[in-house]
N, C-alpha and C positions, 0 to 999 in steps of 0.2 A: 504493500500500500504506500510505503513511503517514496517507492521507484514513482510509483502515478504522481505521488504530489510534485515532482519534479518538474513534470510533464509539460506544458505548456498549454497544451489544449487536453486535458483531460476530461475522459469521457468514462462514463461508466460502463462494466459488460452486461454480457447478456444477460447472465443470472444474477449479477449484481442487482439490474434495474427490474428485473420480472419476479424479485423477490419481493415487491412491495405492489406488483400489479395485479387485480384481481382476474382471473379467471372463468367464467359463467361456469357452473355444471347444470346444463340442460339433460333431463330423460330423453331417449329418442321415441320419439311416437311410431311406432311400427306392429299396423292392424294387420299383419300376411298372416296371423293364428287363428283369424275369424275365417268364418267360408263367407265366401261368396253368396250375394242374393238374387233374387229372383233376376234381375239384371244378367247375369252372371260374372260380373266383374265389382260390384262395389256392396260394401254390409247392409243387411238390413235392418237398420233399428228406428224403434219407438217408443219416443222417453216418456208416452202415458198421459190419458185423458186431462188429468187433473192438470200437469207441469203446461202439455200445450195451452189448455184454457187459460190458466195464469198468465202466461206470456200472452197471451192473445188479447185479458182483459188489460195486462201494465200497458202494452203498447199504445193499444188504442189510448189511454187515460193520460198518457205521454203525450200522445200525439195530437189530444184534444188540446193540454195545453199549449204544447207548441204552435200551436197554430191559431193560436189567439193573436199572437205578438206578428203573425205575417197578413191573414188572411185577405189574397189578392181579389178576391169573388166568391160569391155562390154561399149556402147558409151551413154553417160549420154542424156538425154534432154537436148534442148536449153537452156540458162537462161532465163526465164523470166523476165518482167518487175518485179516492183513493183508495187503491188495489194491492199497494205496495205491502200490507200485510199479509195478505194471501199469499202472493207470490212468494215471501218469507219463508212461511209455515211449509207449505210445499216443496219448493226447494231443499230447504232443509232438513226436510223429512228423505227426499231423493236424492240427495247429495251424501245424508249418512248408510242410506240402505245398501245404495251403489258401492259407497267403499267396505261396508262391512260383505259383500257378496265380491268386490276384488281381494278381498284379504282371505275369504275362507275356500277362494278357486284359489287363492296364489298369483293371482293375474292383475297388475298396477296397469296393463291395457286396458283390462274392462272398466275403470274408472278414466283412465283416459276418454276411451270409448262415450263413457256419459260426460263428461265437461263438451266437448269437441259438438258432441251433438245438441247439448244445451244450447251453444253460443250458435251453432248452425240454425236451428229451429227459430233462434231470437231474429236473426238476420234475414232470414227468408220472412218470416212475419213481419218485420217492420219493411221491408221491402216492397210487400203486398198491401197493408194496409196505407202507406204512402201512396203510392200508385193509384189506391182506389178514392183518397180524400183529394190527389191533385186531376183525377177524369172529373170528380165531382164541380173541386171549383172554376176546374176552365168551363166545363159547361154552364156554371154559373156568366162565367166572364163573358159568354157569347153572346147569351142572352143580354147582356148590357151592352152589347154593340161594340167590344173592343175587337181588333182586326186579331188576325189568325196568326200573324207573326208576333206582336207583343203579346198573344195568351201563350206562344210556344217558348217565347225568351222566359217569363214571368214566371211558368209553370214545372221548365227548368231547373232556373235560379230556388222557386219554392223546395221542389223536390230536393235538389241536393241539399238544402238549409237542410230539410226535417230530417232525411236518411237519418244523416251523420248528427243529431242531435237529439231524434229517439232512442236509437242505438244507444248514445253515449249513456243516454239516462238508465235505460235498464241494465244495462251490462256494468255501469257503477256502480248500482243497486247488487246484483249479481257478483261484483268483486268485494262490496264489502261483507259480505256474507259469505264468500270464501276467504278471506282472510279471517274473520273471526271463528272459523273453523278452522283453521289449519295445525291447530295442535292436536286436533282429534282424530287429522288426516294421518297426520307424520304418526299416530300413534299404533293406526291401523294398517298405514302400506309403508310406513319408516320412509316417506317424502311429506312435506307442507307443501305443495306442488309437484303431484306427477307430470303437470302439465305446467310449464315455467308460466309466471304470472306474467312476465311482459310481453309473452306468445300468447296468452289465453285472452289480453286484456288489451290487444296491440293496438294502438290510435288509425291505423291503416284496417286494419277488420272493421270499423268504425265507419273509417271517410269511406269504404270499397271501393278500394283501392289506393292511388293520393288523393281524394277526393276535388273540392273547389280552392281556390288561390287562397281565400280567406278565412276556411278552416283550416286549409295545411300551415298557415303561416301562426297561430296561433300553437305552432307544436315546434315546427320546423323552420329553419332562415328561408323565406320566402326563394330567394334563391335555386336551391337544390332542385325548385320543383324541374326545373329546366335537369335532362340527364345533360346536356352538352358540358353546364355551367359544374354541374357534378363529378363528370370526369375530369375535368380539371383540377378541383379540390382535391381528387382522390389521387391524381398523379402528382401533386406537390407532399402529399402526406406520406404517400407509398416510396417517394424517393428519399423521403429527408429521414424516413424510419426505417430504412430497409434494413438497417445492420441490428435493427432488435425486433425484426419481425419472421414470423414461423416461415418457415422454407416452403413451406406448400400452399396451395392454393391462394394465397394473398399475391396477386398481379390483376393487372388492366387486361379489362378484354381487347381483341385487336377493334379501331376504330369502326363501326358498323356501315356498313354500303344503305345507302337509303333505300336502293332499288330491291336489295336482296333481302333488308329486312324487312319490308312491307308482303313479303310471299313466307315469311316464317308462320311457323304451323304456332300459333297462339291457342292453352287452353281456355273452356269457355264455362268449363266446369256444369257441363251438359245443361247452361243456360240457367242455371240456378243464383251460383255468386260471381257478379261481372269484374269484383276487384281482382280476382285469379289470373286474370289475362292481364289486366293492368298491371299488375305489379311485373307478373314473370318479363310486360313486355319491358319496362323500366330496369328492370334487373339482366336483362341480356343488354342492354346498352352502355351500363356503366358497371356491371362487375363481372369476373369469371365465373364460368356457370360452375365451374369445379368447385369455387367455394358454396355456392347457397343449395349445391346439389346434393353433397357429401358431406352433408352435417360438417364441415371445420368450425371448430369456435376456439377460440383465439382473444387474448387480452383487449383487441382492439373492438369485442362484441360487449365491451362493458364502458360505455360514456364517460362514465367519473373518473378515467383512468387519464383524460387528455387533462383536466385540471391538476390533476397530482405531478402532472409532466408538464405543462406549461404556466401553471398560475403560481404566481410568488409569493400571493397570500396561502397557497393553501399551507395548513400545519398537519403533521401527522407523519407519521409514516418511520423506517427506519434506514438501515442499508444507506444505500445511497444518496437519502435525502438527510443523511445527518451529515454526510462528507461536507469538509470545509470549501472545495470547489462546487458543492453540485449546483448553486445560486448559477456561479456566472457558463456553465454549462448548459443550467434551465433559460440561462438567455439569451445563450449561444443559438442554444434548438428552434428556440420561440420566435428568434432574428430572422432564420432563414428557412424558416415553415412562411414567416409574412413577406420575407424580400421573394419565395417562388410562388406566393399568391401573384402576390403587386406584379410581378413577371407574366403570368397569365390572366392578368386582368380583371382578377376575381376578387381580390382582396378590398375594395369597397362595398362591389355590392356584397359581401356576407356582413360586413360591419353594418351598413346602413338595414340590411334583412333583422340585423337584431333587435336594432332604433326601432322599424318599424312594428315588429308584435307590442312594445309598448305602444308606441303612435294609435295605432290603429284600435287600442283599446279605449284609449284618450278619448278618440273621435268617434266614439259610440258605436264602431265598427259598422263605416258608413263610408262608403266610395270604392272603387275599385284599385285593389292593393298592388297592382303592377303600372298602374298610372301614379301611385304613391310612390312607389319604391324609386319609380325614375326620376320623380321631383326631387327625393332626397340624394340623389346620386347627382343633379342637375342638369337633366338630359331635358329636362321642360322647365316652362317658365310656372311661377306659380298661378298666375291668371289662366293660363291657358291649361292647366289642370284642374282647377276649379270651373270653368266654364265647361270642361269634356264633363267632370263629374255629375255637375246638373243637367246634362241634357240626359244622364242614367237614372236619376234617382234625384228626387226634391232633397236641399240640404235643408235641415231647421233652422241654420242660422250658419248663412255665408260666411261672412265677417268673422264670426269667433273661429269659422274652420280655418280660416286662411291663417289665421295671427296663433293659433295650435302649429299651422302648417311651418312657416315662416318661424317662430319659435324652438321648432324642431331639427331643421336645418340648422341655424345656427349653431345650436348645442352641439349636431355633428361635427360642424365645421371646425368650431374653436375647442374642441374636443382634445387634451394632452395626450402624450402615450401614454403612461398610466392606463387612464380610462380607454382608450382605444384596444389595448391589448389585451386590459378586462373583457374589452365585448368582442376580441377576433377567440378568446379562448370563449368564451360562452357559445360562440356563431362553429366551430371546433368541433365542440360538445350535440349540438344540434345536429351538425353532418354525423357523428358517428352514431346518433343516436337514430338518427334518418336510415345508416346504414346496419345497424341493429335489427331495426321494427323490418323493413325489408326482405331480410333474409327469415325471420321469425316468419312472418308476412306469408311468405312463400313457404311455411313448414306449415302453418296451421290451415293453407287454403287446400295445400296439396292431403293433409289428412282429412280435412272437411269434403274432398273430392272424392273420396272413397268410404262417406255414410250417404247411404239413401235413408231419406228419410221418409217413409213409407204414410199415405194420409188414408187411401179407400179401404174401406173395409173388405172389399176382396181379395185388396193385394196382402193386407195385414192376415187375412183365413189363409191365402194361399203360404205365404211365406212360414207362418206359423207351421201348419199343417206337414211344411216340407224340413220341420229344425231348421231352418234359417233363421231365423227372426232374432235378434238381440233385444228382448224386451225390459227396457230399463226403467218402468212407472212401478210406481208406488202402490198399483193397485193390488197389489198383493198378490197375483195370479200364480196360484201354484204351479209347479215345475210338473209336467208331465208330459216328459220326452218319451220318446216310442224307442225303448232299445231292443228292440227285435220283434218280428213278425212272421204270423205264421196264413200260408194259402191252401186253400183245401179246393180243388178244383172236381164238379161232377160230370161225370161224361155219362149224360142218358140215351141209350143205345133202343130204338125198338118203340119209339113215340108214331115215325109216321106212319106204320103198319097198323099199329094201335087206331092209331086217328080213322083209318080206314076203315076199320073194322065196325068201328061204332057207330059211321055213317050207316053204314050198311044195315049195323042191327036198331038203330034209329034212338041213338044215345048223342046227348048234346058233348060230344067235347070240353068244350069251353069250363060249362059245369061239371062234369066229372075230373078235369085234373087242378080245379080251383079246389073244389073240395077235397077231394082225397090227395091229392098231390101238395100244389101250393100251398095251400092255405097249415097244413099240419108238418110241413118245411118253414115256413116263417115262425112259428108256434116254438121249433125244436131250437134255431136261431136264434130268439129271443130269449127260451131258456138256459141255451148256454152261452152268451153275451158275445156271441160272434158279430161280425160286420157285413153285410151283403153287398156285394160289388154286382154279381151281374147273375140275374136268375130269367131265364127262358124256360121253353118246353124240352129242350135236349141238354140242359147246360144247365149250372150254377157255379159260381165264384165265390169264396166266403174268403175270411179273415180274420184272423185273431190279431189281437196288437197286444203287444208284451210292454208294459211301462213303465216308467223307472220308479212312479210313486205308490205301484201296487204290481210286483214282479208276480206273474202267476204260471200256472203250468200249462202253459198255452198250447204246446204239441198232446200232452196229455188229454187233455180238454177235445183238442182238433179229433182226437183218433176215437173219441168216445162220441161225439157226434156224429162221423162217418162210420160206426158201426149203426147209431141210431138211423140214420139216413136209408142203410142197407135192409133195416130191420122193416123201416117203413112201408120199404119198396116190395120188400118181399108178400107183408101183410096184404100188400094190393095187388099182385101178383096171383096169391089164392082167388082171391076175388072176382078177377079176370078170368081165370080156369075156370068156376064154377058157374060163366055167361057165357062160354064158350069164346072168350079175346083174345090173341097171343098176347107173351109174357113182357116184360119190362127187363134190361139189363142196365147196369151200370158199374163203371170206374171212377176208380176213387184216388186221387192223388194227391199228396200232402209234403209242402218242401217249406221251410224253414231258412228265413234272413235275417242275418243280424242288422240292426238298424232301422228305422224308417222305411216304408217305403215312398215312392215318391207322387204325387201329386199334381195334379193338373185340374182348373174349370173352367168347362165352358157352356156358358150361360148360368153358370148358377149351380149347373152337374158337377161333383168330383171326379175325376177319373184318376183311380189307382196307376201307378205304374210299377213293376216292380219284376226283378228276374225269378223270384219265385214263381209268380204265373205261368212261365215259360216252362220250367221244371216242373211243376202239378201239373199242366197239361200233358207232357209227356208224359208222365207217370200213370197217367189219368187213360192212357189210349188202350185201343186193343185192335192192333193187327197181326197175330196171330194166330191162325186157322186151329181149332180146336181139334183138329187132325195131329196134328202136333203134340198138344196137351195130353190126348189120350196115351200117346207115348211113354208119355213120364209117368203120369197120374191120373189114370181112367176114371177114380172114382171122387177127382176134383172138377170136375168140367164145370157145375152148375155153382162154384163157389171158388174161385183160384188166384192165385194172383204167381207169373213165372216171367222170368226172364230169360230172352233165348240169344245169344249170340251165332248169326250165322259166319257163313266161310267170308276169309277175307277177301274187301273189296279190292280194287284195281289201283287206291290210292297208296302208291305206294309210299309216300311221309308217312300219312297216320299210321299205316300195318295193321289197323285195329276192326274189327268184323262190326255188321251193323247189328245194333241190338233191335228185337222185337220183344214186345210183352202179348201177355194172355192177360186180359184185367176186367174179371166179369163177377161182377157182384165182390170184386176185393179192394182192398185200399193197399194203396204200396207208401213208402215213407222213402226221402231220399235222405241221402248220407246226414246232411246237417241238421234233421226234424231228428234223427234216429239219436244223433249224439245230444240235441240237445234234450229228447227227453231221458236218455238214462241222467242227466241234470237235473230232472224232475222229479222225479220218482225212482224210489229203490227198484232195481231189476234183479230176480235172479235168475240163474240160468239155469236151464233142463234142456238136457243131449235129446236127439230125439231115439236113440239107441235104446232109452229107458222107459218110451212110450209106446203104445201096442197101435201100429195102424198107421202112422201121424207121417207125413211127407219128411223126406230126408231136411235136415238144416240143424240150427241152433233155435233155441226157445228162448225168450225174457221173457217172463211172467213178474208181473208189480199189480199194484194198486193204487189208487189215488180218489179224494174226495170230490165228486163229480156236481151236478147240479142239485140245489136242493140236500146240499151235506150229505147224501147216499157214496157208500162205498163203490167202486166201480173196479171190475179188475180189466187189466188190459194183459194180451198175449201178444209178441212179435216174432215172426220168424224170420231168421236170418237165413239166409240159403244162399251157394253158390250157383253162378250165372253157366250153365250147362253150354256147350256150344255142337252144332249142328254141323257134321261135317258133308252133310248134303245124302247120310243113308242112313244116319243113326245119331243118337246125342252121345257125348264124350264128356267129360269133367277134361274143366281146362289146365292147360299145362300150368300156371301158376296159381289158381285160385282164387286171384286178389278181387277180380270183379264178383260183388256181392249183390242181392238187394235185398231187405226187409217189406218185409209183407204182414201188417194187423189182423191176425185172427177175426174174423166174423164170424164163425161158423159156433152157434151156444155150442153146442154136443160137445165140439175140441176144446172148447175152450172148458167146460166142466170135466174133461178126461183130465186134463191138465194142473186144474186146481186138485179133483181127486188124488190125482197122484203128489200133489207136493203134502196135500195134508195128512198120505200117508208116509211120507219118508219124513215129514218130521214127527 
């Protein structure tokens, strides 16, 4: 240290000076763990009846007031009350539920998720109800007979006032009630912002985007609004602090072609928040897209850091700023950050940008703030700024504006360095603070870019229906996901010969299979709490749904209903014999998915979708000639269920033979109904070596509590997939292809139970 102080120009290093510089730590907002919604590219959520209402009645009660202090025409809304309590209570009820339901998943996204979508629903609501009170007053204005050009300037000028000044109001409302939570936050996800407060809260989410000249200037040096005048700043900053700034991403973008950036692909935020485009397009103009693309944050994302570095009032700090040169080093820096302004031309108008947020406060925030800014800079004269001003807007009193005007000027002019340097490091503090809200700007539009915020209720059933939905209200809506599903598909074999028949013996159809059929199939439905997808004269479609908030034995359930189904069939079967009608047949197939199935309407219909259907129909068929069957099990024909693989086909990849089933009056189960009900219900096993009569396979015999708390027992047989070598059937070389097949048949199944209750 004592070699520096020798030094002549002593400078401090890198970790010398960035030991007393703050650093942001920003959470990264990253929604890629949620699925996809209905869209299929962005979430779907709904932060719930109550939070929208709230927001919907603060707005409007905002907006009522706001619009007192402008109103150009046409007859305004009543006042409303004050809402601001509601909105409180609600919130805050929604704001603790959400973290305590991110804290007990593990997931600081899922409250991200709910702030992001808060402030998104506030924004699109005050965007809508603006809209709808500035159609109201130009049509006001018309009817008074002002022309079509002064309601379109006026209605403008209103609009952008009220956006950017309902917004402010509710979202101020909304941050001081997340700050006065924030110990309750950090206690539940260990952040007091998952979402950084000056991203959640950014005066640009506010104006969407930079807003008008005369709210940006009220935040920012009027200045900046210009990118031209910004790159400039940014290139005297970036050169005079290059040797203590991070190696990456901190450079100028190359200077932009007017021609080539007027065809850049701008987003638009599928038309919802128009500041998205604005900003990204301001930000490809004056920064590298490396930095505001790739989360960098860096000392220079925190404003208060340029007065620790250039103001010689400021006190604190350690390191460096105790060193006995750091004064004339902070004035070394502060000389030639303002001699490479003055160099590019910029270094008044930021000074005079500063003068003016006070001026313009002065002046009752009255005239247009770039015909101000010029006056203070001297580019007009003062009469001739005052006469452009009144031909925009009546002043109340010329005279006192001019001698404000003229008063202000001066003070600039005869301004010391002292004070000038006071207000280039304030005017400093504004650009980085400009360059801050920016990049945050473009983190919080881009994650607001990817919630849909979902409003009709068919899209909210559909999305629901399909697990998508991220339902973030208060309403209490219990959790009841669908973690697996069970399809039970009916193939009725033997209806149009039936239908014939009846004609013939002069029996109505319609009434005999409403009543003996239908009508005691919806009966069976209803009593085992299945779902009906699709029920005709040759077909049915069921469903069970397995839920996460009442897990039940769904495949159990399925196989004891398609034995009732069978039993049914058969009852009306005799029936038909003894009027001389042929018989009824049916296949029965039962497959098993884990998850959801998936969901479509139209008009109002559900339509299931799901691969299970696909395999119960399969399972469900029968084309195999009972020629066949006799082969194996002559004295199965009229109750069976077999699987046959014949010779292999021609394809030679697969190598594998095509399978035919026999599926007549039996139910088959495929692999994943089979494993998940030995999940179900205890199985045990019986060879069928120890059974007198009973088809070759393995046995599961269990029990389980069916409808109506009655015991029910179920039988499965498992058997190999026999294969037909084109003259006789074989057992296959490996054995692995299997299928399971539900006992129907009472007799086997009472041989069955017989024999276990005599080996125990």
């Amino acid at each position: 240290m004592a070699i520096l102080d020798l030094h002549p120009r002593w400078k401090p290093s890198l970790d010398l000076l960035l030991g007393n510089l703050r650093v942001p730590r920003r959470k990264r907002i990253d929604f890629s763990a949620f699925p996809p919604g209905l869209d299929g590219a962005r979430i779907d959520v709904w932060v719930g009846d109550s939070l929208v209402k709230a927001i919907d009645e603060l707005v409007e009660a905002s907006l009522s007031r706001r619009a007192h202090s402008l109103n150009p025409g046409g007859a305004l809304s009543t006042l409303r009350g004050d809402v601001s309590d509601a909105f409180r209570e609600i919130y805050g009820v929604a704001s603790l539920m959400n973290a305590r339901r991110a804290r007990k998943a593990m997931r600081r996204d899922l409250y991200q998720l709910f702030q992001l979508s808060v402030v998104k629903q506030i924004l699109l609501t005050v965007d809508h109800k603006v809209a709808q009170w500035c159609a109201g007053a130009e049509a006001g204005m018309e009817r008074a007979g002002h022309s079509r050009q002064e309601r379109m300037w006026q209605m403008q000028l209103c609009q952008d006032r009220l956006r950017y000044q309902v917004a402010q109001d509710v979202l101020t409302l909304m941050r001081m009630l997340d700050r006065a939570g924030r110990k309750r936050r950090k206690s539940l996800l260990g952040l007091s912002w998952p979402v950084a407060e000056e991203l959640i809260y950014n005066p640009l989410l506010q104006l969407d985007g930079l807003g008008t000249k005369e709210h940006f200037l009220e935040i920012y040096p009027l200045v900046l609004l210009d990118p031209v005048q910004f790159r400039k700043v940014e290139a005297v900053i970036l050169d005079v602090l290059d040797e203590w700034l991070p190696s990456k991403c901190i450079k100028l973008p190359p200077p932009p072609d007017q021609t080539d950036y007027r065809q850049l692909s701008i987003r638009e935020d599928r038309g919802e928040l128009r500041g998205y485009a604005r900003v990204e397009a301001f930000l490809r103009r004056v920064m590298d897209e490396e930095e505001y693309t790739q989360d960098c944050v860096h000392w220079l994302d925190e404003p208060a850091n340029l007065p620790r570095l250039l103001d010689s009032h400021y006190k604190g700090g350690c390191g460096a700023w105790c060193h006995p040169r750091w004064p004339e080093f902070q004035s070394r820096l502060a000389s030639r950050i303002e001699a490479g302004l003055q160099e590019a031309d910029v270094l008044e108008p930021l000074i005079a940008s500063v003068r003016l947020k006070e001026l313009y406060s002065e002046l009752g925030r009255r005239g247009a703030p770039d015909l101000l800014l010029d006056y203070l800079l001297g580019r007009r004269s003062l009469s001739g700024v005052v006469m452009a001003l009144e031909k925009q807007e009546k002043l109340p009193n010329p005279s006192a504006y001019q001698a404000r005007l003229l008063q202000a000027s001066k003070a600039l002019q005869q301004a010391g360095g002292a004070q000038r340097r006071r207000w280039l490091v304030r005017a400093l503090e504004g650009h980085f603070t400009l360059r801050r809200d920016l990049k945050l700007a473009w983190v919080g539009y881009r994650a607001m870019n990817e919630i849909a915020l979902l409003q009709s209720d068919p899209d909210l059933e559909l999305s629901r229906s399909n697990g998508l939905l991220q339902d973030l209200g208060i309403e209490g809506r219990k959790s009841d996901a669908i973690i697996g599903h069970v399809i039970i598909k009916a193939d009725l074999r033997g209806s149009t010969a039936l239908i014939a028949s009846m004609n013939q013996a002069g029996i109505n159809p319609a009434t005999y299979f409403s009543r003996n059929l239908f009508n005691p199939v919806n009966t069976l439905i209803k009593a085992y709490g299945a779902e009906k997808l699709f029920l005709e004269g040759d077909a049915a479609i069921l469903a069970f749904l397995d839920r996460e908030s009442a897990p039940a034995a769904v495949v159990a359930r399925a196989c004891a209903l398609a034995q009732e189904l069978i039993a049914l069939l058969e009852r009306r079967n005799r029936q038909n014999e003894r009027r001389g009608l042929p018989r009824l047949e049916v296949g029965v197939g039962i497959a098993y998915e884990k998850g959801p199935p998936t969901y479509l309407f139209d008009e109002g219909h559900k339509i299931t979708i799901s691969p299970a259907i696909h395999r119960a129909d399969r399972l469900s068929s029968c084309n195999l000639p009972s020629a066949f069957l006799e082969k194996l099990d002559s004295q199965r024909a009229g109750r069976a269920v077999e699987v046959v693989r014949f010779a292999e086909t021609a394809n030679l990849i697969a190598k594998t033979g095509e399978l035919r089933r026999y599926n007549v009056n039996g139910v088959e189960l495929d692999e994943a109904a089979f494993r998940r009900l030995r999940q179900e219900i205890v199985l045990r096993t019986v060879s069928a070596e120890a059974l007198v009569g009973m088809p070759e396979g393995r046995y599961y015999v269990g029990r389980f509590t069916a409808k109506e708390g009655k015991t029910r027992w179920l039988v499965v047989r498992e058997a190999i997939v026999q294969r037909w070598n084109g003259e006789r059937f074989v057992a296959d070389s490996d054995g692995r292809l299997r299928f399971h097949e539900v006992i129907t048949d009472p007799g086997l199944i009472k041989q069955i139970r017989r024999h276990l209750k005599g080996s125990s």
